[in-house]
VEXKERO-625634 format. One line per 2 residues: their letters; for each residue x, y negated, z of N, C-alpha, C, O. Coordinates in pm, 1 decimal, always signed. Example, Ala and Ser with C-alpha at 12.3 -4.5 7.8 and 13.67 -1.06 7.14 Angstrom:
// VEXKERO-625634
as	+1319.0:+569.0:+780.0:+1230.0:+450.0:+780.0:+1320.0:+330.0:+780.0:+1423.6:+331.9:+846.5  +1285.0:+225.0:+708.0:+1367.0:+106.0:+714.0:+1290.0:-3.0:+787.0:+1340.9:-113.8:+803.9
***
This chain:
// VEXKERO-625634
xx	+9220.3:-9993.1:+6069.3:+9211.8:-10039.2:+6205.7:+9315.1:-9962.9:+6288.6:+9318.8:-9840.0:+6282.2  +9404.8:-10036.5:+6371.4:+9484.3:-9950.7:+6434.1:+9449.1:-9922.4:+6601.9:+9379.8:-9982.1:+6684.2
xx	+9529.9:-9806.3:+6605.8:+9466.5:-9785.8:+6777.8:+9421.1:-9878.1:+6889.7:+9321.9:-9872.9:+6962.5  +9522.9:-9964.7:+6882.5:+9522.0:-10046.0:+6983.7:+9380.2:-10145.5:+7012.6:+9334.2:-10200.3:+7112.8
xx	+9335.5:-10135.8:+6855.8:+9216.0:-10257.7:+6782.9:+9108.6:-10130.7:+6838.9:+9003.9:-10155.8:+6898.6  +9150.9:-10007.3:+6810.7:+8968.5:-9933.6:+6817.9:+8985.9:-9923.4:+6994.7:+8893.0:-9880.4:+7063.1
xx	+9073.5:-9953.8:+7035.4:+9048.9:-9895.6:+7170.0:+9014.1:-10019.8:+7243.1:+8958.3:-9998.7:+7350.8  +9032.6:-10139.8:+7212.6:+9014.2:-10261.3:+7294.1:+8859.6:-10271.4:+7217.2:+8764.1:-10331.1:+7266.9
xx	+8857.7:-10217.6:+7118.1:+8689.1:-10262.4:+7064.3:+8619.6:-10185.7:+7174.0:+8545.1:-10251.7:+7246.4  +8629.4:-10085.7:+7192.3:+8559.7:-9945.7:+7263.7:+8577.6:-10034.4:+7448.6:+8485.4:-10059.9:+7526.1
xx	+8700.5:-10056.1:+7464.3:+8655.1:-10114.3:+7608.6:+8550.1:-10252.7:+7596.1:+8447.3:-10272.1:+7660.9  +8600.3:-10324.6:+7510.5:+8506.2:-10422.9:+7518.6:+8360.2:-10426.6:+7496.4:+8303.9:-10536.0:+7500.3
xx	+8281.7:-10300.8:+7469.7:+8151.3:-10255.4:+7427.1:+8137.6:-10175.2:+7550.8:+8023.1:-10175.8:+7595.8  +8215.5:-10113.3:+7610.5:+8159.9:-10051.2:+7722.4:+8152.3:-10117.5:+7829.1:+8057.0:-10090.9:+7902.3
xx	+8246.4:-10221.4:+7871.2:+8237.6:-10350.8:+7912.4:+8056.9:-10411.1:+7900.9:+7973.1:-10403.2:+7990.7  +8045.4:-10446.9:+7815.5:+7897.2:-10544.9:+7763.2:+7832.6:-10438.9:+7761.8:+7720.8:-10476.4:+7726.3
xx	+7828.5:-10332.8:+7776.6:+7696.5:-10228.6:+7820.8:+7700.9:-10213.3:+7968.8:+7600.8:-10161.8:+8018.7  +7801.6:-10249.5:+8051.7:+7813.7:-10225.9:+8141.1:+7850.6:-10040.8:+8183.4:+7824.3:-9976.3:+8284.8
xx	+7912.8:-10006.2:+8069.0:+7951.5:-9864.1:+8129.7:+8072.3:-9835.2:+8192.9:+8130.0:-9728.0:+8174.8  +8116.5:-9927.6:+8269.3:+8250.2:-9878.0:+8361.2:+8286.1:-9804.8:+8402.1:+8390.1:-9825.6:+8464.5
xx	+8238.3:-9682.2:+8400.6:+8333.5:-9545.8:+8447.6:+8385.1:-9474.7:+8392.1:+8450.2:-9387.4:+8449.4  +8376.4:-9483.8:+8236.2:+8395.9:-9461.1:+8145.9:+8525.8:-9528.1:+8097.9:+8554.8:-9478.7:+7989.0
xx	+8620.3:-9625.5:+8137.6:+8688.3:-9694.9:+8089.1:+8813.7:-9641.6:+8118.3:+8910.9:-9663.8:+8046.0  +8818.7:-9574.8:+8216.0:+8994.3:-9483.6:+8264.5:+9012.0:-9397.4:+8162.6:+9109.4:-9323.0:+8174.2
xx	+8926.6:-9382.9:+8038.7:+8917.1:-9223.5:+7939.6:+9013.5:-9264.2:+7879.8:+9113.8:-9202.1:+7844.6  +8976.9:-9409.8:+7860.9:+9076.3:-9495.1:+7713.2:+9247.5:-9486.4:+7776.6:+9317.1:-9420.6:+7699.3
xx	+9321.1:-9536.4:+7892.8:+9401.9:-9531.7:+7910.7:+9448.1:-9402.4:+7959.3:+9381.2:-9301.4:+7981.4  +9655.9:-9434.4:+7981.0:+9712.8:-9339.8:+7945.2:+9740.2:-9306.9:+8163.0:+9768.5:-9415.0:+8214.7
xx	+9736.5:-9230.6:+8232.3:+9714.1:-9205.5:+8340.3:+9825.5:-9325.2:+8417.3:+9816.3:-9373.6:+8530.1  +9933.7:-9351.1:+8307.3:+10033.4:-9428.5:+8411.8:+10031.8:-9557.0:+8329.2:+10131.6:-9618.3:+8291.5
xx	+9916.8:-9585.6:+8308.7:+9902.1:-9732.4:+8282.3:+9855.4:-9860.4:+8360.2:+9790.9:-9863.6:+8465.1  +9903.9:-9968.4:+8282.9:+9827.7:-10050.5:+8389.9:+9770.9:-10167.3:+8303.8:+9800.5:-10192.1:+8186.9
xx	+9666.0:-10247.8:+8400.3:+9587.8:-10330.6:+8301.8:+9638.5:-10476.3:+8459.9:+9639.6:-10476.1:+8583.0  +9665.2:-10558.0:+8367.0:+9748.7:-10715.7:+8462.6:+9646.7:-10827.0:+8399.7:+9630.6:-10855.3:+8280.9
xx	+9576.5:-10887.0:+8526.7:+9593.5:-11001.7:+8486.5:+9653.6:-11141.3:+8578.4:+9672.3:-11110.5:+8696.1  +9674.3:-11232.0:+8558.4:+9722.3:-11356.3:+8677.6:+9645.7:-11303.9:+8798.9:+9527.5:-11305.1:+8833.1
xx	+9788.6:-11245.5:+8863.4:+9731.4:-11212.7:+9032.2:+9723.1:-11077.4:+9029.7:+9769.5:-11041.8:+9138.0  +9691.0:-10983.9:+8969.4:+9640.8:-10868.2:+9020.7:+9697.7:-10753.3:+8876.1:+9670.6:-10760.1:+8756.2
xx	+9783.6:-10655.0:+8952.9:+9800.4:-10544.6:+8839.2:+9725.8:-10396.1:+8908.5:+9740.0:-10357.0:+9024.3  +9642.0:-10328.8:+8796.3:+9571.1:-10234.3:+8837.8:+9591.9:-10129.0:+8744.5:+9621.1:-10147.6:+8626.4
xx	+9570.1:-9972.7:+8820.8:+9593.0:-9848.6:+8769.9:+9413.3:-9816.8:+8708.8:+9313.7:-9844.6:+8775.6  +9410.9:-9741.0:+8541.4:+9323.8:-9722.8:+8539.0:+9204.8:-9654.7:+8612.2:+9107.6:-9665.9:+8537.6
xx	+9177.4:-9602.2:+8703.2:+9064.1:-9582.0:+8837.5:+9067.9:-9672.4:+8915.9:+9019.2:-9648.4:+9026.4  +9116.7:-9788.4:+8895.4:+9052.5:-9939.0:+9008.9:+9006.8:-10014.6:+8869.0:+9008.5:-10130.7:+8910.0
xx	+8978.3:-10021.2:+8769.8:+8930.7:-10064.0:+8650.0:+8755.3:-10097.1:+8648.1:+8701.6:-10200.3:+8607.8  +8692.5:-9980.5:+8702.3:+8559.8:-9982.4:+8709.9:+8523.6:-10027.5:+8836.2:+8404.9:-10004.2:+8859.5
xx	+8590.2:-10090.4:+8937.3:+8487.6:-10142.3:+9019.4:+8568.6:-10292.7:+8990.9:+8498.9:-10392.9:+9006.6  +8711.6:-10312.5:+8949.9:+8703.8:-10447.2:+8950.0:+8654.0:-10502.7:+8864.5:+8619.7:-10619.7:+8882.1
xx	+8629.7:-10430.2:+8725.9:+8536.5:-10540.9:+8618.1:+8375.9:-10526.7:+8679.7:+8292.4:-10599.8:+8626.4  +8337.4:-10449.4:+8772.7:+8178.2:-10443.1:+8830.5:+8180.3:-10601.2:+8885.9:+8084.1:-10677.2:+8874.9
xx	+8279.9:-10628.4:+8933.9:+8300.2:-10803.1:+8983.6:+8298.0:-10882.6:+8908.8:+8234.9:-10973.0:+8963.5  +8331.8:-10920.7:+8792.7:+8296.1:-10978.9:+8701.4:+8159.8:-10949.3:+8651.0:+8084.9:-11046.9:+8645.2
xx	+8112.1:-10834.4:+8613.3:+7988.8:-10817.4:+8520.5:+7895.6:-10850.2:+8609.3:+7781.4:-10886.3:+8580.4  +7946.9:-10837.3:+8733.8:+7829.8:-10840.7:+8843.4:+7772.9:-10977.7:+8886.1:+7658.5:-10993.6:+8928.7
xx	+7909.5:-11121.9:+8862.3:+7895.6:-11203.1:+8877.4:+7881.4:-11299.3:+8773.1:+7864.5:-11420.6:+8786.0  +7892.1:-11217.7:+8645.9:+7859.1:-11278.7:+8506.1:+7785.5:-11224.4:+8434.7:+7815.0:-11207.5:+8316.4
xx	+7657.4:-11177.6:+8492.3:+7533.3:-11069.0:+8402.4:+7500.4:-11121.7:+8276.3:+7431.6:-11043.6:+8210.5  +7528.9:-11237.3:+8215.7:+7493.5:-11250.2:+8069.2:+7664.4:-11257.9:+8030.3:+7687.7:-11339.1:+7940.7
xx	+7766.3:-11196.9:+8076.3:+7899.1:-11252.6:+8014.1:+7901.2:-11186.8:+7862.9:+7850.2:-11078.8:+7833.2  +7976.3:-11282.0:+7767.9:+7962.8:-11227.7:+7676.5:+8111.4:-11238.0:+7607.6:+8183.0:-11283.9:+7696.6
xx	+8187.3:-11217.4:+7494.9:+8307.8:-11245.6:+7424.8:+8261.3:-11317.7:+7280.4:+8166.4:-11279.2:+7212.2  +8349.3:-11430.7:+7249.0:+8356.0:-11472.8:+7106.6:+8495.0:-11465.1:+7112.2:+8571.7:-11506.1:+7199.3
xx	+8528.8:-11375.9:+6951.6:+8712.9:-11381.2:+6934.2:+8689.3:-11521.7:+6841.0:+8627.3:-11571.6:+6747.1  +8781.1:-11540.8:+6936.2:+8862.7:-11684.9:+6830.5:+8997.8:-11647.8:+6683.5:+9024.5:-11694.0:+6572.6
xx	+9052.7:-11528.8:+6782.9:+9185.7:-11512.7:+6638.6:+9242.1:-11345.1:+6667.3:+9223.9:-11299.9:+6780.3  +9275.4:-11301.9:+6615.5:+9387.3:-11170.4:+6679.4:+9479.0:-11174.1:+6596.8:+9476.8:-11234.1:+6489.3
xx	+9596.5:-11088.0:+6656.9:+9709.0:-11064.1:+6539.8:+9790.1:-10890.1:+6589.8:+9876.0:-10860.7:+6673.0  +9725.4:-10825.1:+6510.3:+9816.2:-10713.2:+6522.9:+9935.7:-10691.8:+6469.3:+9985.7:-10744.5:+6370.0
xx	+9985.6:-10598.0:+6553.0:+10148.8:-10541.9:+6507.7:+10111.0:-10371.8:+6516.4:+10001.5:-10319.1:+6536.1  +10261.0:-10301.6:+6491.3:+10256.9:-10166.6:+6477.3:+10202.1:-10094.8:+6614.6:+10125.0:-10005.3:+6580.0
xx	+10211.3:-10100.0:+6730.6:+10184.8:-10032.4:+6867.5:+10083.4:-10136.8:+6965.5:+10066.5:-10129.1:+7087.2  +10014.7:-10249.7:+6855.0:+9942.0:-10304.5:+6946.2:+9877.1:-10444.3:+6863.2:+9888.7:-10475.7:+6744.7
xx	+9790.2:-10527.4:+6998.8:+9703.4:-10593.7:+6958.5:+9699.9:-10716.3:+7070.3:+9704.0:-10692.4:+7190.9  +9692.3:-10842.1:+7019.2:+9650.5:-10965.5:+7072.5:+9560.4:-11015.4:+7003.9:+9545.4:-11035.7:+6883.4
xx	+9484.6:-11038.1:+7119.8:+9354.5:-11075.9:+7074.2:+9306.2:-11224.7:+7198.0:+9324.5:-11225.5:+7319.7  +9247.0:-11328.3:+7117.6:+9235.4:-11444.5:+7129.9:+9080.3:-11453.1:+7159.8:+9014.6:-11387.7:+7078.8
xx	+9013.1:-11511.7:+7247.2:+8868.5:-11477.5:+7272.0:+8829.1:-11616.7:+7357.6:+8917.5:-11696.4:+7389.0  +8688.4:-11638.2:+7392.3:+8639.8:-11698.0:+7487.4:+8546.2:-11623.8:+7596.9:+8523.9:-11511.7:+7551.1
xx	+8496.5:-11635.6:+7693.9:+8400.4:-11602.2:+7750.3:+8330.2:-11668.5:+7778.5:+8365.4:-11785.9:+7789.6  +8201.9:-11634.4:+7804.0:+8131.2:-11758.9:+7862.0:+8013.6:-11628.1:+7941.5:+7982.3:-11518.8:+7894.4
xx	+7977.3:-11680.5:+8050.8:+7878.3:-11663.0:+8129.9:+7786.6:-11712.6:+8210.7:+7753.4:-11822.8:+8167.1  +7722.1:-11681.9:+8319.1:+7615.4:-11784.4:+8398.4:+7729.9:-11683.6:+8574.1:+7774.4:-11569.7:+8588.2
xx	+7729.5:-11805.6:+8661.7:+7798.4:-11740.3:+8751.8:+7632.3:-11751.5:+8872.7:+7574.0:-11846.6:+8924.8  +7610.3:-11605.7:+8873.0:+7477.7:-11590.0:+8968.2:+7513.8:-11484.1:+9062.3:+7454.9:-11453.6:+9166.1
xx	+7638.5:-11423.0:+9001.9:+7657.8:-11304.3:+9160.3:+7809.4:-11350.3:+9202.5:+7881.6:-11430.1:+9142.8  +7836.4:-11278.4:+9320.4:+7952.6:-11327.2:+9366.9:+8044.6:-11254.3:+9318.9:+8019.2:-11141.9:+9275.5
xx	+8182.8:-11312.3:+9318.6:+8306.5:-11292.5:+9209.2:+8424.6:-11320.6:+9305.1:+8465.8:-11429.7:+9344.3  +8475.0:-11180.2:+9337.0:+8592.6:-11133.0:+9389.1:+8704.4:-11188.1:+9314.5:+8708.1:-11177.9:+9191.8
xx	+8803.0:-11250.4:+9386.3:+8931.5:-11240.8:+9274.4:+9019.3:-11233.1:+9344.0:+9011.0:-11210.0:+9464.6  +9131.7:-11253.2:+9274.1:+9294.7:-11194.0:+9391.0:+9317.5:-11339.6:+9456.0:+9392.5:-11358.1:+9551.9
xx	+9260.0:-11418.0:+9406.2:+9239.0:-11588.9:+9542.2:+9167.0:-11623.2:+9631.5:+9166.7:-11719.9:+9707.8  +9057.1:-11471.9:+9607.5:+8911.6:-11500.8:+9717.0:+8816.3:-11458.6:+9629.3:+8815.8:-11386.1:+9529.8
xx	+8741.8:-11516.8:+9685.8:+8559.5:-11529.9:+9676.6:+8551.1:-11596.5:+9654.8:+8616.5:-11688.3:+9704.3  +8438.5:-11618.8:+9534.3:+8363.6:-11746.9:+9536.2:+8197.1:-11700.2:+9495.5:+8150.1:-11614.6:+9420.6
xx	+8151.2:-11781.0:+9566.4:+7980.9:-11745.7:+9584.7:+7945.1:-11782.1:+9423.9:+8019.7:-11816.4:+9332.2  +7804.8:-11760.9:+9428.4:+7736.2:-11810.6:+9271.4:+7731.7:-11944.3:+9291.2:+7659.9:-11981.3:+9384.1
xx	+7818.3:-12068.9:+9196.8:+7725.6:-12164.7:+9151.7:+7646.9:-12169.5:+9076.8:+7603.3:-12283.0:+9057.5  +7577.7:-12042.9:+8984.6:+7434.6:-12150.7:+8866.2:+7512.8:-12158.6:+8774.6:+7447.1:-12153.0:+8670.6
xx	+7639.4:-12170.6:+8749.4:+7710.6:-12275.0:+8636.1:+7712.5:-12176.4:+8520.5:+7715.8:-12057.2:+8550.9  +7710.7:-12213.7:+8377.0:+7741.4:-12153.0:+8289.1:+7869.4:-12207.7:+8255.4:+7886.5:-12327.6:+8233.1
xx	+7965.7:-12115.0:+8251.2:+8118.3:-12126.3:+8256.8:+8185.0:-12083.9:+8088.0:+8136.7:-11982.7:+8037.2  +8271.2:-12145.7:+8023.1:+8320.1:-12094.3:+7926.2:+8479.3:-12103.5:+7952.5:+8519.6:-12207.5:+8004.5
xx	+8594.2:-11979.4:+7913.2:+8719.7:-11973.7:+7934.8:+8786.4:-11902.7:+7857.9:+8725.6:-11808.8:+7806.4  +8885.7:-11915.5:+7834.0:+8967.6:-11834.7:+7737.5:+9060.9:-11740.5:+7765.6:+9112.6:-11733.7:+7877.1
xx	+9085.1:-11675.0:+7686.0:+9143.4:-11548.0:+7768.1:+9242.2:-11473.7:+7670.8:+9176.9:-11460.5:+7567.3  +9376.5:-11414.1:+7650.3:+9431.2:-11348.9:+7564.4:+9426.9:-11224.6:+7611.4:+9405.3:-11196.0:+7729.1
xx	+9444.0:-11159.0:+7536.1:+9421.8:-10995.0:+7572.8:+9508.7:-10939.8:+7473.4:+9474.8:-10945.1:+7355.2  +9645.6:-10873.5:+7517.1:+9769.3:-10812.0:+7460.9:+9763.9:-10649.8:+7509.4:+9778.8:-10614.3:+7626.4
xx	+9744.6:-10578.0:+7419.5:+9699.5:-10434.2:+7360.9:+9829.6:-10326.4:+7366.1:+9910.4:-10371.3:+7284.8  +9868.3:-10239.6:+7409.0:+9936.1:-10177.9:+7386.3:+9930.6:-10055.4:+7409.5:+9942.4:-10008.5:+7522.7
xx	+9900.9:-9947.1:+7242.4:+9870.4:-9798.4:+7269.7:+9989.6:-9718.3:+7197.5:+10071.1:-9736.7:+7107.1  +9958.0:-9633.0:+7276.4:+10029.6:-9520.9:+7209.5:+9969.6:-9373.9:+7253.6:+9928.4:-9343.7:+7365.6
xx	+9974.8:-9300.1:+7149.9:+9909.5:-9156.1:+7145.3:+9734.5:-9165.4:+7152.2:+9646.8:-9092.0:+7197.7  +9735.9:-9250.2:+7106.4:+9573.5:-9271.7:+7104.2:+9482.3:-9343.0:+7257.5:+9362.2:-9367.3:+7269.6
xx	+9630.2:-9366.4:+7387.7:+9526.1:-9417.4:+7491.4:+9608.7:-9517.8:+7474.0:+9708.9:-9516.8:+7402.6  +9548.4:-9649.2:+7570.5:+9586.2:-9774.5:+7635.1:+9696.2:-9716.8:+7695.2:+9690.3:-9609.2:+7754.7
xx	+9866.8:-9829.6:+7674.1:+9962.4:-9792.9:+7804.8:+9973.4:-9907.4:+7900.4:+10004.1:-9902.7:+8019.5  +9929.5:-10056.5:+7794.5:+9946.6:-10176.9:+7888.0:+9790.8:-10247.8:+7805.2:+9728.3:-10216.9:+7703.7
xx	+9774.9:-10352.8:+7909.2:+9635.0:-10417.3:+7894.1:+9666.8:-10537.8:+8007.1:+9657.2:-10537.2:+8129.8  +9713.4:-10652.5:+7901.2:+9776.3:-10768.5:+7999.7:+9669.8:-10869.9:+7952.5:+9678.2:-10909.5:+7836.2
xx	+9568.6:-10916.5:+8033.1:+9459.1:-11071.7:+7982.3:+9591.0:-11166.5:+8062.1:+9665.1:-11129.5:+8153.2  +9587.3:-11287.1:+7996.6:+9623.0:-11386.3:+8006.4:+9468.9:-11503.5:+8011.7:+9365.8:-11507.0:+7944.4
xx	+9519.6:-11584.4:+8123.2:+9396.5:-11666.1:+8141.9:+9433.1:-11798.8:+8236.6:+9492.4:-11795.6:+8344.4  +9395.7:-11883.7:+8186.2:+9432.5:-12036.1:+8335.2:+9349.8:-11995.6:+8427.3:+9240.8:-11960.4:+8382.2
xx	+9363.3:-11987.4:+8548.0:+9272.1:-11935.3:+8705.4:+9202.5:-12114.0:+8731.9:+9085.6:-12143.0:+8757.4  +9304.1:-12195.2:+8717.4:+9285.8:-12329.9:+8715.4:+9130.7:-12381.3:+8652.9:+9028.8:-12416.8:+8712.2
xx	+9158.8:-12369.6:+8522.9:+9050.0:-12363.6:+8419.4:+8917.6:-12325.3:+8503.9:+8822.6:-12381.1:+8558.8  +8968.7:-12198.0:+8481.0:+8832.8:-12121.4:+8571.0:+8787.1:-12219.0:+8659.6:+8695.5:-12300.3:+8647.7
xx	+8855.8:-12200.3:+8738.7:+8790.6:-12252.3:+8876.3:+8737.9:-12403.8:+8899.5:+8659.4:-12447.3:+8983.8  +8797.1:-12458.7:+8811.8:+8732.1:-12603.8:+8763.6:+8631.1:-12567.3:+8707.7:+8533.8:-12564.9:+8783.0
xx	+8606.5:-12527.9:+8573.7:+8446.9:-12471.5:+8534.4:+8365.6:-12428.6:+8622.8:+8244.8:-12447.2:+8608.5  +8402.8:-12380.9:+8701.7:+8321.1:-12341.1:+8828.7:+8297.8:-12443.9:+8929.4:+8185.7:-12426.8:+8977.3
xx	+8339.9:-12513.8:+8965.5:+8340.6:-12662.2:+9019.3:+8376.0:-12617.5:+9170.0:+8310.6:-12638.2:+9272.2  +8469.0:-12566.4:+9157.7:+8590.5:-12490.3:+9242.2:+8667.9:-12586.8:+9346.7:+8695.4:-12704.8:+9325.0
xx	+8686.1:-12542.4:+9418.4:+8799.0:-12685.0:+9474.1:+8920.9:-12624.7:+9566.8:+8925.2:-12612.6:+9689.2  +9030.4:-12586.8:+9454.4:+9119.1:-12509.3:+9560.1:+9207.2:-12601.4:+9677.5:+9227.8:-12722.6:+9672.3
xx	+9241.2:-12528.9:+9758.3:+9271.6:-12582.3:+9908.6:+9420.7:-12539.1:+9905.3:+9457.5:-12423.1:+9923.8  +9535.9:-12686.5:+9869.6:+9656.3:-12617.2:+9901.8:+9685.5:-12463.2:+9777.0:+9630.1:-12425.5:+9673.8
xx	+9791.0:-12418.3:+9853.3:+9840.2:-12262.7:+9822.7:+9747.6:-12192.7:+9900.6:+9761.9:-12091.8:+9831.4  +9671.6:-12160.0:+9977.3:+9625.1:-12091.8:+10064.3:+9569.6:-11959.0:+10017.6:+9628.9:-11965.0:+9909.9
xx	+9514.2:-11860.9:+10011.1:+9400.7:-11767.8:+9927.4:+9273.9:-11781.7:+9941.6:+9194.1:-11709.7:+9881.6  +9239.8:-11873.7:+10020.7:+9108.6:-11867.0:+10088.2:+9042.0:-12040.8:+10002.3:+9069.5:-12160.7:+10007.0
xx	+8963.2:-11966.8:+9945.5:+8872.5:-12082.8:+9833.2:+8745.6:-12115.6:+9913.8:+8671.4:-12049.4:+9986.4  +8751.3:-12293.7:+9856.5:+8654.0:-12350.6:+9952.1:+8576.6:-12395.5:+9840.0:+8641.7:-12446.6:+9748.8
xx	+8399.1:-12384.4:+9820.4:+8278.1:-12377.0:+9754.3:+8264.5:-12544.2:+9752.8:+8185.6:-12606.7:+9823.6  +8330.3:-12585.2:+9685.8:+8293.6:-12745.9:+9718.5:+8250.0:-12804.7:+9546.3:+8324.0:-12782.6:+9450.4
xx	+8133.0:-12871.7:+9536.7:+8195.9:-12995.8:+9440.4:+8291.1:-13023.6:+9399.8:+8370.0:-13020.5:+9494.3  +8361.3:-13063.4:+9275.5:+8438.7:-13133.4:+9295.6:+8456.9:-13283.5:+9288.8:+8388.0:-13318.9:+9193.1
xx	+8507.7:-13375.7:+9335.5:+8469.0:-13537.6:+9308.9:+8508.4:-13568.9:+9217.3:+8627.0:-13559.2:+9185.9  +8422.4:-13613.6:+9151.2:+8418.6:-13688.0:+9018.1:+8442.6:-13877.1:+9028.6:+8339.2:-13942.7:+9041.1
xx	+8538.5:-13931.2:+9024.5:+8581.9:-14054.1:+8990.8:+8442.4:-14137.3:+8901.6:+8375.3:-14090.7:+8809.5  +8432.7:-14254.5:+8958.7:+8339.6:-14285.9:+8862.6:+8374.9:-14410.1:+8781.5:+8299.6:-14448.9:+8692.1
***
């Protein structure tokens, strides 16, 4: 197993235990973890995944595929959760719909010396927010809680 694999295992279990403060140990002090919209230093790590866990209390991971190399790891996954708390993102807010949401997500690994140096998820926001029955407004940042209309 190479670093990159034990250390994304280790966030992703502390993750689903919900132990987030714990997660800056793994990376390297001048790292950063990116995803669409938002790049963060490890000590903003534990309150922005508290937004997710907070708004996805049963979230869980199924890997679909990975493929390692020498200094790292991509890893291929789904999520799926129930959206019951509210969920911050770099487009807004969006309140709980109820919905049980499933999305996919890549997650590209990169260690060296035994910590995290990069931690890039790849993900459609689109996706998302359609599963969520989202209805974005324009370019704007400000997300509007709507239905969306369904053609019949």
């Amino acid at each position: 197993m190479s670093t990159a694999e034990r250390l994304a295992g280790q966030q992703y279990a502390m993750i689903l235990r919900r132990d987030l403060a714990r997660l800056p140990g793994l990376y390297a002090p001048d790292a950063a973890y990116t995803i669409p919209g938002a790049t963060l230093r490890p000590t903003e790590l534990p309150a922005f995944l508290r937004t997710w866990t907070g708004a996805f209390p049963d979230l869980r991971a199924d890997v679909i595929g990975r493929v390692e190399t020498a200094g790292g790891l991509a890893l291929e996954q789904r999520l799926t959760g129930t959206h019951t708390g509210v969920l911050h993102t770099p487009l807004g807010t969006v309140a709980p719909t109820g919905r049980t949401v499933s999305w996919d997500v890549v997650d590209v690994v990169r260690a060296r010396r035994g910590r995290i140096v990069a931690w890039r998820s790849y993900f459609d926001w689109g996706q998302f927010y359609l599963s969520l029955g989202v209805q974005l407004s324009g370019f704007s940042r400000q997300l509007r809680h709507e239905p969306l209309a369904v053609a019949a």
